[in-house]
C-alpha positions in Angstrom: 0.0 0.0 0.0 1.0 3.7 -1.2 0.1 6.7 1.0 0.0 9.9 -0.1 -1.0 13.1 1.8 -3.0 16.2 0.3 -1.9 18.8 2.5 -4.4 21.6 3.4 -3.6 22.4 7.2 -6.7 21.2 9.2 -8.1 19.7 5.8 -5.4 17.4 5.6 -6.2 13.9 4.4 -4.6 10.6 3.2 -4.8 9.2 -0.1 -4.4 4.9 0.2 -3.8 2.9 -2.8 -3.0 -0.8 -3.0 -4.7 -4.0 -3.6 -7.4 -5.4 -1.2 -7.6 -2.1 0.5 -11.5 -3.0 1.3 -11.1 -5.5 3.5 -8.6 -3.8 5.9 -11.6 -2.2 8.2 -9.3 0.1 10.4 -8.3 1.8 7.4 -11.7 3.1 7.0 -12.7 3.4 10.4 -9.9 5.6 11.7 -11.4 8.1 9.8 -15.2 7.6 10.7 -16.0 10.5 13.1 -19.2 9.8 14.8 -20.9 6.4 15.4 -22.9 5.9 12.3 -22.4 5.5 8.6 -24.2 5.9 5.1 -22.5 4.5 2.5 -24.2 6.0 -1.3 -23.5 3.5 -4.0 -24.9 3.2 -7.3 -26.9 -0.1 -9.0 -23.4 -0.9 -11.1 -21.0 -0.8 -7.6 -23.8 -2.1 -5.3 -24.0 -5.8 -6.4 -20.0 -6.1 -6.5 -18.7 -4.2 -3.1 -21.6 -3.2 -0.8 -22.2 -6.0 0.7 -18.4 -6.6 1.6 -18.2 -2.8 2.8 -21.2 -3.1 4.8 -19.9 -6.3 7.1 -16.7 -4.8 7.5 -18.4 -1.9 9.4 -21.6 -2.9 10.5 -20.4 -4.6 13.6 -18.6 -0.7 15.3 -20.8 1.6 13.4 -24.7 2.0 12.8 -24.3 1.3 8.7 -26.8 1.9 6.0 -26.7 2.6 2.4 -28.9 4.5 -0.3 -28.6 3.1 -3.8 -28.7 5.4 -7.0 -29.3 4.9 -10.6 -25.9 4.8 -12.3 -24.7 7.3 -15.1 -23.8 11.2 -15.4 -27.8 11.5 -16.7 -28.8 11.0 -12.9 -26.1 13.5 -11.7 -29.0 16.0 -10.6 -30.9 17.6 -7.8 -33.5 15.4 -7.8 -31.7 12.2 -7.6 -29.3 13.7 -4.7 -32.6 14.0 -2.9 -32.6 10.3 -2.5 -29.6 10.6 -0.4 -31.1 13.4 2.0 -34.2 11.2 2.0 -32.4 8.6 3.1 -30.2 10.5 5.7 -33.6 12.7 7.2 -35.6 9.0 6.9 -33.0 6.9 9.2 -33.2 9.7 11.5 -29.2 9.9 10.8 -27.7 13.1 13.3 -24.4 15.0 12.8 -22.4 11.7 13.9 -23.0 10.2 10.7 -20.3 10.1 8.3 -21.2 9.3 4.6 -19.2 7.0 2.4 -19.0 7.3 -1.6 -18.7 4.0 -2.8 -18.5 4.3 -6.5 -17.1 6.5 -9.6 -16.6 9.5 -9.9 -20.3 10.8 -10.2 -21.4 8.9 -6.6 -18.1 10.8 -5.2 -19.2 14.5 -6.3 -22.8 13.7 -5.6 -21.7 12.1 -2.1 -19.8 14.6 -1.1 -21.8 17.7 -2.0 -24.6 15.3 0.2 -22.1 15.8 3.0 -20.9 19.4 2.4 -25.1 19.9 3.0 -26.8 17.9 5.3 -27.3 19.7 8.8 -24.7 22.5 7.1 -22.1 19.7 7.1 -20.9 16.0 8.0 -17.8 14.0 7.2 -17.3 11.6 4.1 -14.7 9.2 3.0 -14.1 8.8 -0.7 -13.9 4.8 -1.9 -13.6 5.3 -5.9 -14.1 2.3 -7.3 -12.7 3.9 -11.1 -9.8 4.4 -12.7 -11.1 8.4 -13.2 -12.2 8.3 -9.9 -9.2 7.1 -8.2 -7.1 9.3 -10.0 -8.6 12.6 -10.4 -12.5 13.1 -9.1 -11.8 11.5 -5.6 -9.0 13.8 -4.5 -9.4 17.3 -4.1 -12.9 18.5 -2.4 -14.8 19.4 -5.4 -18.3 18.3 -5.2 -21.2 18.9 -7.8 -24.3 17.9 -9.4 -25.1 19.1 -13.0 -28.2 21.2 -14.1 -29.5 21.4 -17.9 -27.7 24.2 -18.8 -24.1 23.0 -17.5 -22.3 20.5 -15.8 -20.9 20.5 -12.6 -22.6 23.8 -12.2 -24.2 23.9 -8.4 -21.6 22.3 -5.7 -19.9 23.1 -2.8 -15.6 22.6 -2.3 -15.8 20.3 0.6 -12.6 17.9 1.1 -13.3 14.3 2.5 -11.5 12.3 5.7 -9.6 9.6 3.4 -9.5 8.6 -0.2 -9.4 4.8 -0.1 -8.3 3.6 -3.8 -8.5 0.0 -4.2 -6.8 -1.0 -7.6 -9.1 -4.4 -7.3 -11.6 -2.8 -8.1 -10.2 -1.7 -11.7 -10.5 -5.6 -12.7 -14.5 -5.1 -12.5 -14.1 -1.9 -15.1 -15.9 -2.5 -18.3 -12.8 -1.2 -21.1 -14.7 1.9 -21.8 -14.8 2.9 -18.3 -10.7 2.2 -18.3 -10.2 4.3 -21.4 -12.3 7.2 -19.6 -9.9 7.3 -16.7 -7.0 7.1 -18.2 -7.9 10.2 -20.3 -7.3 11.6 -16.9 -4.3 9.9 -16.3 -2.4 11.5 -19.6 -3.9 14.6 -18.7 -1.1 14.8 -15.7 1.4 14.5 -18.2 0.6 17.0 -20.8 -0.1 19.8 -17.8 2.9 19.9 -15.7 4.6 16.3 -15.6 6.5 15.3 -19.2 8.7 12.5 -17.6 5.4 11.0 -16.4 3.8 11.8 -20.3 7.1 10.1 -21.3 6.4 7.2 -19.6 3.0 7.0 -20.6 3.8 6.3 -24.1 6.2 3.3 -23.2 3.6 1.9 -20.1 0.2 2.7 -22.2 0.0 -1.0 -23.4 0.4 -2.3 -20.1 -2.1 0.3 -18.6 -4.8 -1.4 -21.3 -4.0 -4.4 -20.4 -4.7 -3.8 -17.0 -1.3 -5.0 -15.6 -1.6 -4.2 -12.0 1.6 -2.9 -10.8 2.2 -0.5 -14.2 -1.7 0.3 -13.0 -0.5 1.5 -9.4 2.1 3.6 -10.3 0.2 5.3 -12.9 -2.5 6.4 -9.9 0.2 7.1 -7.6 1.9 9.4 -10.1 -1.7 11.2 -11.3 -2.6 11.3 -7.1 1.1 12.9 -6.3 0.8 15.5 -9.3 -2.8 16.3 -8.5 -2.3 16.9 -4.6 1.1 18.9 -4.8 -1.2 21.5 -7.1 -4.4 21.2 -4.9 -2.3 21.9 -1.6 -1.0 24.7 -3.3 -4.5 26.3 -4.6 -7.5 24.3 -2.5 -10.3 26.5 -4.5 -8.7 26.9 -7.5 -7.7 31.1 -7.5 -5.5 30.0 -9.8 -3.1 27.1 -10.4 -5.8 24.6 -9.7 -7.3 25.7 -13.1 -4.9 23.7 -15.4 -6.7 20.9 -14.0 -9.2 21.3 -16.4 -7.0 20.8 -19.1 -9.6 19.9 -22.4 -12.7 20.5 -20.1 -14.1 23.5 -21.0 -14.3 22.1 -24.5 -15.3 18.7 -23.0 -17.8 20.2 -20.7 -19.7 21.8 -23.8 -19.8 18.1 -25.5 -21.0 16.6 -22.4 -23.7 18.7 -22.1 -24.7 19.5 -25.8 -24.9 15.7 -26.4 -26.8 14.9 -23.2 -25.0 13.7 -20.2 -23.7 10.1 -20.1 -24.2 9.5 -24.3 -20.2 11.1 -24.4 -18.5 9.7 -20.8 -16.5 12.3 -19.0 -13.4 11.2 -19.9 -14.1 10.6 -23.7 -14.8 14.6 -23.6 -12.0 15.5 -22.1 -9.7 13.6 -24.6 -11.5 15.4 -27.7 -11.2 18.4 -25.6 -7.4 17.9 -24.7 -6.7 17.6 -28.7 -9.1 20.6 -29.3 -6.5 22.3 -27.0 -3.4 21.0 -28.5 -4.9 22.4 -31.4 -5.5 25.8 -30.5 -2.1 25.9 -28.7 -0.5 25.1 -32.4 -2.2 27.6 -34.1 -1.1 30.4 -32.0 3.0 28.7 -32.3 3.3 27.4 -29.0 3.0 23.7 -29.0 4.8 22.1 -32.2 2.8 19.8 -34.7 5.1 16.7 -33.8 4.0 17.3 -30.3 0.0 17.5 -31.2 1.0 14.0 -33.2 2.3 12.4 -30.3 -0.6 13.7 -27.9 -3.2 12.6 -30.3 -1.2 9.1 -30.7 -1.1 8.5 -26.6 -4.8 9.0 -26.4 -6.0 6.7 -29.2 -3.5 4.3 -27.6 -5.8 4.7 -24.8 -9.2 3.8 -26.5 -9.8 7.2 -26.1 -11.9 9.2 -29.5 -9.8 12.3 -30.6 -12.6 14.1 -32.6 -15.9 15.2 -31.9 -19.0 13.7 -32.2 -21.8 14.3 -34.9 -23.9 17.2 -33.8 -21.7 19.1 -32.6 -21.1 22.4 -34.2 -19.1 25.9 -33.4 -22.1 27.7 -32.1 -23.4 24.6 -29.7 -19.3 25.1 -28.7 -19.5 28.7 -28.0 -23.2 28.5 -26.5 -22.0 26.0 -24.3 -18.8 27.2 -23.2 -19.7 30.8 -22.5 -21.6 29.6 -19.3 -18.7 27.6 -18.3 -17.0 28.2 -14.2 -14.1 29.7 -15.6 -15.6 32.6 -17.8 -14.5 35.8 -15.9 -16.0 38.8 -17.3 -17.5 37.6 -20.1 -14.2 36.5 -21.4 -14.0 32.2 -22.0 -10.7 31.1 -19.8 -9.3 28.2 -21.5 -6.3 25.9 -19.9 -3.4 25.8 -23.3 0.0 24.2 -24.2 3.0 26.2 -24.4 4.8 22.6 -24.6 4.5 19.1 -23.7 4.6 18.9 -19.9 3.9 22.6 -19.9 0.2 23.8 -19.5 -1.3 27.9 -18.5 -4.0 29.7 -17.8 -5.2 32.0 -20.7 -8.2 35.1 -21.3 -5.5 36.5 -24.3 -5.8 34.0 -26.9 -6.5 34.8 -31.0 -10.5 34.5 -30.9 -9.7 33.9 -34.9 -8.0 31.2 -34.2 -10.2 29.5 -31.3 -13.0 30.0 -34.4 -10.7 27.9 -36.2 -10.3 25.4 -34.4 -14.2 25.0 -33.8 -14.9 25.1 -37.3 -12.1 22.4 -37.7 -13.5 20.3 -35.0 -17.1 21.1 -36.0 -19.5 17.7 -36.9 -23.0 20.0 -37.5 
């Protein structure tokens, strides 16, 4: 077992990751303030882990679950309901701590549960995805999605413990795998070449699901992803080449209804959108888009958008994304491989360029 630490003063929190982590009960219960538990699975997770989570805790702590429908189409008010339902129902006080047992939609949905209910309670993150366990789990940001954009009402609320059992990758469907390890690369081309490097030599392996190439790749993504969270918790300003590809792959998500394009299939189109846009302007070379684009089909992942979606859907879209200030679309570019910022003073010419180059209408 791996642990790393995301530092944030009184917020700080381990990160575990290792095989078979979900039997090893005083992991978990160290970190379970209070004497209950409500554990928020989904109908995918529910049949394959729940049952093993529950045992391991029902005998110290008062344990319960709520199930949800699975996908990023039931990522909404009304279905986060079901959890404060639950919670209000059981008669569950402050002393409860909720546990999100599931990808990375249970985790936001979980833990913007927690960030509410009575104006607060603890939660544990158990990612049960390779885009969970290496990005959505670690961090604090919590969410639901509304009709007009995604991940548009939450809360920043960090959790006790992120638990990452690599078992729990061997359930994955490929798909799912491919979606996280958009994620994965995404580390690489924002601030980490040597790991981007490695990437392209391991990316076979990571397919194939070997489990020790599997490990290091989510230690590496974790490491990179808390050294820039401890340094900006509620992204002022580094945080935001995080979302490397996403306010591109936000506006797919949502334009071709949530779950029909997974998060991490967005992101990839939306990484190469940026890689393109970066090239136009003569900052990131064409052999480096080449190699980008290469990595991620590697990866299962799609490089161009899907039909439907054209450049005013793009701009529609994107102009209600978090990171417009003033009007003005922020968008996260490459001035290299390895070498991501933060930009409001790119060529609108050119990002018109690029959308009419990606454009599928």
């Amino acid at each position: 077992m791996k642990t790393l630490t995301v530092a944030l003063g009184e917020r700080t929190y381990p990160i575990y990751i290792g095989s078979d982590l979900l039997n090893q009960a005083g992991l978990l219960s160290q970190h379970i303030q209070g004497d209950s538990v409500c554990i928020v699975t989904n109908t995918t997770v529910s049949p394959l882990y729940l049952e093993q989570l529950m045992s391991i805790l029902s005998t110290d702590f008062k344990c319960e679950s709520v199930v949800l429908p699975d996908g990023e189409e039931h990522k909404s008010l009304d279905v986060l309901n079901q959890v404060f339902d639950k919670l209000l129902t059981s008669r569950f006080s402050r002393q409860v701590t909720l546990i999100a047992l599931g990808g990375g939609v249970i985790g936001d949905m979980t833990g913007f549960a927690a960030a509410c209910y009575q104006r607060g309670v603890p939660f544990i993150q158990v990612p049960t995805t390779l885009l969970a366990q290496v990005d959505s789990s670690v961090g604090g940001k919590t969410a639901v999605n509304h009709a007009l954009g995604k991940n548009m009402i939450g809360a920043f609320y960090q959790p006790q413990c992120v638990l990452a059992d690599t078992d729990t990758l061997m359930t994955l469907d490929d798909r799912q795998l491919s979606s996280g390890l958009a994620e994965v690369i995404k580390y690489g081309l924002i601030n980490d070449i040597d790991f981007f490097e490695w990437l392209e030599e391991h990316i076979e392996a990571l397919v194939a699901r070997d489990p020790f190439v599997l490990a290091e790749a989510i230690e590496r993504s974790c490491q990179d992803k808390a050294n820039i969270v401890a340094g900006d918790e509620r992204e002022q300003g580094v945080r935001a080449i995080l979302n490397l590809g996403h306010t591109f792959g936000h506006a797919i998500e949502t334009g071709m209804g949530y779950g029909e394009i997974i998060h991490g299939e967005a992101v990839a189109i939306g990484m190469v959108m940026a890689a393109d846009l970066s090239m136009r302007h003569g900052w990131l070379a064409e052999s480096d888009v080449v190699r980008a684009k290469k990595l991620l089909l590697a990866a299962g992942l799609p490089i161009d958008t899907p039909e439907g979606m054209t450049s005013e859907m793009f701009m529609k879209l994107m102009s209600v994304d978090k990171k417009v200030q003033s009007g003005v679309i922020r968008l996260v570019l490459l001035k290299q491989l390895g070498q991501a910022f933060i930009s409001d003073d790119y060529e609108s010419t050119m990002l018109a360029q690029t959308l009419a180059h990606f454009e599928h209408g």
